[in-house]
N, C-alpha and C positions, 0 to 999 in steps of 0.2 A: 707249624706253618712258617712261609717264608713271608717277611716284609714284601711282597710284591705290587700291594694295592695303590693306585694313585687316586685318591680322594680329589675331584677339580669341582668347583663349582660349575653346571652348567648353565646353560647349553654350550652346546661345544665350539661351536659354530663363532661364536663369538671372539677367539682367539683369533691373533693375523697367523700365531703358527698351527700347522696339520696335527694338532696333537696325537690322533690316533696311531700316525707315524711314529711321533715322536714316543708316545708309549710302545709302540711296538719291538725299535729299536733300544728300548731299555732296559724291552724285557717288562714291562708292568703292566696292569689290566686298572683302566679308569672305571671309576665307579663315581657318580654322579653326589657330589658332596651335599646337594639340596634336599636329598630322599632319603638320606640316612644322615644317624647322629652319632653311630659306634664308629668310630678307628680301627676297630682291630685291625691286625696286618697292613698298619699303614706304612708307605716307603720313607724313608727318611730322605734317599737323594731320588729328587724329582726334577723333571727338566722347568726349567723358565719357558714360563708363556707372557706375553702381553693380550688386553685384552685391546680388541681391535675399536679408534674411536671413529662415532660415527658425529660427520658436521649435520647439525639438525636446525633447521631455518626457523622455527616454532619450538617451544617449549611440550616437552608432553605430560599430556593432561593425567593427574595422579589418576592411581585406579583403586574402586576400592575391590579388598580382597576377601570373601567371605566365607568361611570355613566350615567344617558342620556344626563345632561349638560357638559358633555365631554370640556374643550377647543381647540382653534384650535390649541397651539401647542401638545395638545396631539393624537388628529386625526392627524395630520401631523405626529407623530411621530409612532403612529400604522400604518399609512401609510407606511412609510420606513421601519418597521419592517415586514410587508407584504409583502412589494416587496423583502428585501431583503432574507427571508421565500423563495419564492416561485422561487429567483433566485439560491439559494444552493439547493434546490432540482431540478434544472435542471442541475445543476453541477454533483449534484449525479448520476441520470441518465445518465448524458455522464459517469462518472467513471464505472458506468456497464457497458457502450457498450451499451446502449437504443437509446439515441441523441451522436450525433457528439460534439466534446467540440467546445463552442465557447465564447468571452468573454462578460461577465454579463455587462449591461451598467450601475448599479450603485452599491452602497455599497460598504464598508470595508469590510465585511466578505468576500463576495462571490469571490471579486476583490483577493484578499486574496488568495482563495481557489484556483482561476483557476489558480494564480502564479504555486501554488504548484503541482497542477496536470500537468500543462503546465511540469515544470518543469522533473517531474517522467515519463511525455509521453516522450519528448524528451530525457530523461535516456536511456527508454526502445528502443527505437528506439535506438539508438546510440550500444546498447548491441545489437538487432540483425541486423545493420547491418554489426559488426564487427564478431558477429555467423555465418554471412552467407560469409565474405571474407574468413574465418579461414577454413570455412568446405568446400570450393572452392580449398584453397589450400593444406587441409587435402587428399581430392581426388587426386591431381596434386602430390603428395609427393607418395602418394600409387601406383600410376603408375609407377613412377620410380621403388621405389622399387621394384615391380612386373618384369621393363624390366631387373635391376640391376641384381635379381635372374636365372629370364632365362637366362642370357647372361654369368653366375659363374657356372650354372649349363651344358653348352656346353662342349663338352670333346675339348680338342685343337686339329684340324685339320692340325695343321701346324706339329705335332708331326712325324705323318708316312713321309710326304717330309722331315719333317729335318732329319731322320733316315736315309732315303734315301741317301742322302747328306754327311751323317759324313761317308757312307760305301763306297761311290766313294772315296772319300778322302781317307781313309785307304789303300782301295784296292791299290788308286796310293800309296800310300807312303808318303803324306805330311801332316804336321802337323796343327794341329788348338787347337784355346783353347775349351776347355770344356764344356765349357758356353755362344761360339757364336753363333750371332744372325742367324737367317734365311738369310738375307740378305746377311751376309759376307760370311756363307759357301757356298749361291751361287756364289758369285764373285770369291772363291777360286776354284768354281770347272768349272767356265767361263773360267780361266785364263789354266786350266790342259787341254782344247780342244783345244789351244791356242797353245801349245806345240808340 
């Protein structure tokens, strides 16, 4: 067999040059350098590619890559990534009002999580039960002032008797102050029957 192979890592796509051109024109057949480890019939003269860069605003997030001889600490640990997966979307759900909150039995995150929601329920709770004493005594305030008004808006009843009262007086002849109560212009005009 002839050297014609061009072993490239791919994807191919990746290059700013057409490689499949550029293979074609060489004469060589690419063969995907990632899916195989033998060389044979590798080419010796192979064209220059560059690989194309891309500008990326964000950093990207590692991945991980698990194969069918996996080890067991990594099953174990896609295990706990699993469970603790599937425990913050039951967290989430209580946050909508789906499931009732209640606390996740493993993980950091989730363990985490329910602190903080724990935390914002019992906020919330604390603001309406102090909404509901306020608006208790919001009502209890409005009453008063309600009775306060009726009771400014009564004309005084005691006006026509005290009239009454300062004209006894006069008529006899004795004097009072200006400004006495009810009370005393009774006792003065007790004391004029008395006579």
């Amino acid at each position: 067999m002839s050297n014609k192979i061009w072993y490239l890592p791919g994807p191919f796509h990746r290059y700013q040059e057409d490689v499949k051109v550029l293979a074609r024109e060489a004469g060589l057949r690419i063969i995907d350098a990632n899916v195989t480890a033998i060389r044979d019939d590798a080419a010796e003269d192979v064209p220059t590619v560059t690989v194309k860069t891309v500008a990326r605003s964000e950093p990207e997030s590692p991945l991980v890559v698990v194969t069918g001889q996996a080890s067991l600490d990594q099953k174990e640990l896609i295990g706990k990534l699993q469970a603790e997966s599937a425990a913050i979307r039951v967290l989430i759900e209580s946050a909508e009002g789906l499931t009732p909150l209640e606390h996740p039995e493993a993980g950091e995150l989730p363990i985490r999580l329910f602190d903080a929601l724990s935390g914002i329920h019992q906020g919330i709770a604390g603001i309406k039960a102090e909404r509901d004493s306020l608006s208790t005594e919001n009502e209890s305030l409005r009453g008063e002032v309600t009775s306060l008004k009726a009771a400014a808006s009564k004309p005084a009843d005691d006006s026509a008797e005290i009239e009454a009262l300062k004209a006894a007086l006069d008529a006899a002849k004795v004097s009072y102050r200006a400004n006495a109560s009810k009370e005393a212009l009774e006792k003065l005009v007790a004391e004029l029957s008395k006579e």
